[in-house]
C-alpha positions in Angstrom: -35.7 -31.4 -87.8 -37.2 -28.1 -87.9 -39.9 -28.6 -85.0 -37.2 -30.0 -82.8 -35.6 -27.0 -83.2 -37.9 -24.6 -82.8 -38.9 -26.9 -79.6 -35.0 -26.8 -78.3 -35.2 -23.1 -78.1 -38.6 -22.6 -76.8 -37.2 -24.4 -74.3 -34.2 -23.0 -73.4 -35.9 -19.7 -73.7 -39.1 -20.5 -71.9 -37.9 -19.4 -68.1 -36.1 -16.6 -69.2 -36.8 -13.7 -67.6 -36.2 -9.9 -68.6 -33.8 -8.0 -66.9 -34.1 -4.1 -66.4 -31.0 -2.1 -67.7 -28.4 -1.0 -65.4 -28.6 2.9 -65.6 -25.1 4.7 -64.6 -27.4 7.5 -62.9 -29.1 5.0 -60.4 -25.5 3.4 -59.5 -24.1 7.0 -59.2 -26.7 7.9 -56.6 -26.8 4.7 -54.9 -22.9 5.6 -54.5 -23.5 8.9 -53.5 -25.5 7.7 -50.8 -22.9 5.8 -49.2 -20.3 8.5 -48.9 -23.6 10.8 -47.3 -24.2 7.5 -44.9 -20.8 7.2 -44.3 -19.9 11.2 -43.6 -23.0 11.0 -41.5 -21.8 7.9 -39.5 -18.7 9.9 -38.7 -20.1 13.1 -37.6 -22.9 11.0 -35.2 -20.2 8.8 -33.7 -17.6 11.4 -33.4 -18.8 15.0 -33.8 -18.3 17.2 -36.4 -14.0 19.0 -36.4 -13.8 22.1 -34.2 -12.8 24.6 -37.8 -16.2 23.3 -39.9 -18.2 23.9 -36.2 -16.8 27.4 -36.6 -17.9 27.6 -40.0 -13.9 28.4 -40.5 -13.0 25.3 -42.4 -8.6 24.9 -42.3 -7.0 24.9 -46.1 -5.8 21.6 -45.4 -8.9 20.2 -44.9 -10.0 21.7 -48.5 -7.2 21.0 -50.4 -6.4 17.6 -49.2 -10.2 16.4 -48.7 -10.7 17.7 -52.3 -7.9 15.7 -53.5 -9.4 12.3 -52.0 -12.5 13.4 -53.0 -11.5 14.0 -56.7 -9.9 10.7 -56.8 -12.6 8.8 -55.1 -15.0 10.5 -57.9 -13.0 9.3 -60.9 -13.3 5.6 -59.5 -16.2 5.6 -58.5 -17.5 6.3 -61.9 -15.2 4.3 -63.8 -16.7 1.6 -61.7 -20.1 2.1 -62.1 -19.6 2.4 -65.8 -17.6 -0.8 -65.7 -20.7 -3.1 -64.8 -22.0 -2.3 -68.0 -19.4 -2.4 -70.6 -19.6 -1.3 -74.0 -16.5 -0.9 -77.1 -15.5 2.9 -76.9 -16.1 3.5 -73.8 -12.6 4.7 -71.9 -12.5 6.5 -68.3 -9.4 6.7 -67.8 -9.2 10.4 -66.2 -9.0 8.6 -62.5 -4.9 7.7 -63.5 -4.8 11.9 -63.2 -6.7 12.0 -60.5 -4.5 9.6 -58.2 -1.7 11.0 -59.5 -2.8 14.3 -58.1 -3.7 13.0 -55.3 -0.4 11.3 -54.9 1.5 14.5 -54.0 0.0 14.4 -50.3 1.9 10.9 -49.5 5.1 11.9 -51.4 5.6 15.4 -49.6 4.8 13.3 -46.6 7.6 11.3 -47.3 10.0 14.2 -48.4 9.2 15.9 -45.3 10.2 13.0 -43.2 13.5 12.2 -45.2 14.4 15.3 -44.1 13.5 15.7 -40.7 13.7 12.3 -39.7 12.2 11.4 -36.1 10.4 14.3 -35.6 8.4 13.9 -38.9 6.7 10.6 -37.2 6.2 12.2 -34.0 4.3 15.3 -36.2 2.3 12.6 -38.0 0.4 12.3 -34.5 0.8 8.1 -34.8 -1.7 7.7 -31.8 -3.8 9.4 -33.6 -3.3 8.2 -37.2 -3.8 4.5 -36.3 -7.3 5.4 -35.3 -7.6 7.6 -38.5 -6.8 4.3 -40.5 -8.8 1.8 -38.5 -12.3 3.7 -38.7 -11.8 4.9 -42.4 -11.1 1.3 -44.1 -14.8 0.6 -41.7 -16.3 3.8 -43.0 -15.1 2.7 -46.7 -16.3 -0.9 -46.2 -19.7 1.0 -46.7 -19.1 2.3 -50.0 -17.7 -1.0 -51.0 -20.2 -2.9 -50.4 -22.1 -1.0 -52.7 -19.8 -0.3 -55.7 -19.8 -4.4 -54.8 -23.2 -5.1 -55.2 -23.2 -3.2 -58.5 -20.7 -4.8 -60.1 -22.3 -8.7 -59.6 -25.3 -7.0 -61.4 -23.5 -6.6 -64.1 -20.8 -7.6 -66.1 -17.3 -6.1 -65.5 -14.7 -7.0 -68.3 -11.6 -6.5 -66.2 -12.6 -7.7 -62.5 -9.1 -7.1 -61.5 -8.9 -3.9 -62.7 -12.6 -2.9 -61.2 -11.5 -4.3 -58.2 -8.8 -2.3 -57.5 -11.0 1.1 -58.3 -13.4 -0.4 -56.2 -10.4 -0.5 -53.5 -9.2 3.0 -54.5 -12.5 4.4 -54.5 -13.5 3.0 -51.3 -10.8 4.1 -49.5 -11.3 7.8 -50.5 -14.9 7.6 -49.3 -13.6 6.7 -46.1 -11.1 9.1 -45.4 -13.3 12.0 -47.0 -15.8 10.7 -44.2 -13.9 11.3 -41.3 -11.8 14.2 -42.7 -15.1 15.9 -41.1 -13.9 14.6 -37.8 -10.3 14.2 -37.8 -9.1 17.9 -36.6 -5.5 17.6 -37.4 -4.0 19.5 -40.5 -0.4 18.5 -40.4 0.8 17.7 -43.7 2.8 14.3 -42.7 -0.4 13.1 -40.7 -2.4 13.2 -43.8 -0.4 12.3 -45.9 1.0 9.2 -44.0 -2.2 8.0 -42.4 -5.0 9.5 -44.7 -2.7 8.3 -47.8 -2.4 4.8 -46.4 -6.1 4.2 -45.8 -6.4 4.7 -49.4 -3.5 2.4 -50.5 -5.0 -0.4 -48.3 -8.4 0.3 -49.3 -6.5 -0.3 -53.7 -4.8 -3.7 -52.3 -7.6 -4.9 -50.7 -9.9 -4.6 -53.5 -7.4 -5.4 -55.7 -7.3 -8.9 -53.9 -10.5 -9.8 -52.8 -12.9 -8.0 -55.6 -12.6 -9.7 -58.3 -13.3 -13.4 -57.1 -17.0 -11.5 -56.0 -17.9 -10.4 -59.3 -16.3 -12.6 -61.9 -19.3 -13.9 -64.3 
C-alpha cells in the first residue's frame, strides 16, 4: 500500500513544473508601460494640446487629469495585487479615489440642470464622441495587460478585479489623450471624459471575469 502510494504521487507530481512568483513590481511596470505606450500613441497620432506645447499647461488639465490619474492608480494596483492574493491584504483606498474623482461628472451634471441646453452645446458633443471613441481604444491597451496579469495568477473576486480592471483602464485612456484633447470646459470633461471611464467599469465588469476565472 505504501509503494503504490508513494508511486501515485510521483506520478502526479512528475510533470510538474515550477512556476516563478508573480512580483507586484514587475506587474506595476509592465502597467506603467501601457499608460507611456498609450500617451505616446496619442501624442504621435494626434499631436501633443496647444497649452503643454506652450509649456503653459491649463488648471483643468491638472486638476482633472490628476483626478483620472489618481483613480486609475488606485486600480491599477489593487489589480495587480489581486493576482496574487494573500489573508490581510486590503486596498481598498481606490473607493476614495473614485469618489474623488466623481465630483468632475456630478458638477457636470449640476451645471447642466441648471443651464439646460446650452450645457450640452458647452460639452462640445462633436468633439466629445471622438474623446470617448479613441480613449475606450487607448484603454483597451492597458487592459489587455492588467488582463494578461490577472490569468497568471489567481484573482479571488474576478468580478470585482474585473471591474478595476474596467475602472482602471478607462482612466488610462482618458489620461492618454487628455495630452491631446485641448478643451477645458468643465461639462466636456466631465460628460465625455467621465463616461469613458464608466464604460471602460461596465465593460470590465462584464466581460473580465469569464477571462480570468481559474
Amino acid at each position: 500500500m505504501t509503494r503504490d502510494t508513494d508511486q501515485l504521487i510521483a506520478g502526479l507530481v512528475d510533470t510538474l513544473q515550477p512556476a516563478s512568483p508573480l512580483r507586484f513590481s514587475r506587474g506595476a511596470v509592465l502597467a506603467f508601460g501601457g499608460l507611456v505606450l498609450a500617451i505616446g500613441l496619442a501624442v504621435l497620432q494626434y499631436g501633443i494640446r496647444p497649452d503643454l506645447m506652450a509649456g503653459h499647461p491649463h488648471a483643468m488639465f491638472i486638476l482633472a487629469g490628476g483626478l483620472f490619474l489618481l483613480l486609475g492608480l488606485a486600480c491599477t494596483v489593487a489589480t495587480v495585487a489581486m493576482s496574487n492574493p494573500r489573508v490581510g491584504s486590503d486596498r481598498n483606498g481606490w473607493g476614495w479615489a473614485a469618489a474623488t474623482a466623481s465630483l468632475l461628472p456630478l458638477s457636470a451634471l449640476a451645471i447642466a440642470l441648471i443651464e439646460g441646453q446650452s450645457a450640452w452645446l458647452a460639452s462640445e458633443p462633436d468633439h466629445g464622441v471622438i474623446c470617448l471613441g479613441i480613449s475606450l481604444g487607448l484603454g483597451l491597451i492597458f487592459a489587455a495587460i492588467l488582463v494578461s496579469w490577472l490569468r497568471r495568477g489567481a484573482p479571488a473576486s474576478p468580478e470585482r478585479a474585473g471591474l478595476l480592471t474596467g475602472i482602471a483602464a478607462g482612466c488610462a485612456g482618458v489620461v492618454a489623450f487628455t495630452f491631446v484633447c485641448p478643451i477645458n470646459s468643465i461639462m466636456h470633461i466631465g460628460l465625455w471624459h467621465g463616461l469613458a471611464v464608466t464604460l471602460g467599469a461596465m465593460a470590465g465588469r462584464l466581460v473580465v471575469p469569464h477571462l480570468v476565472r481559474w
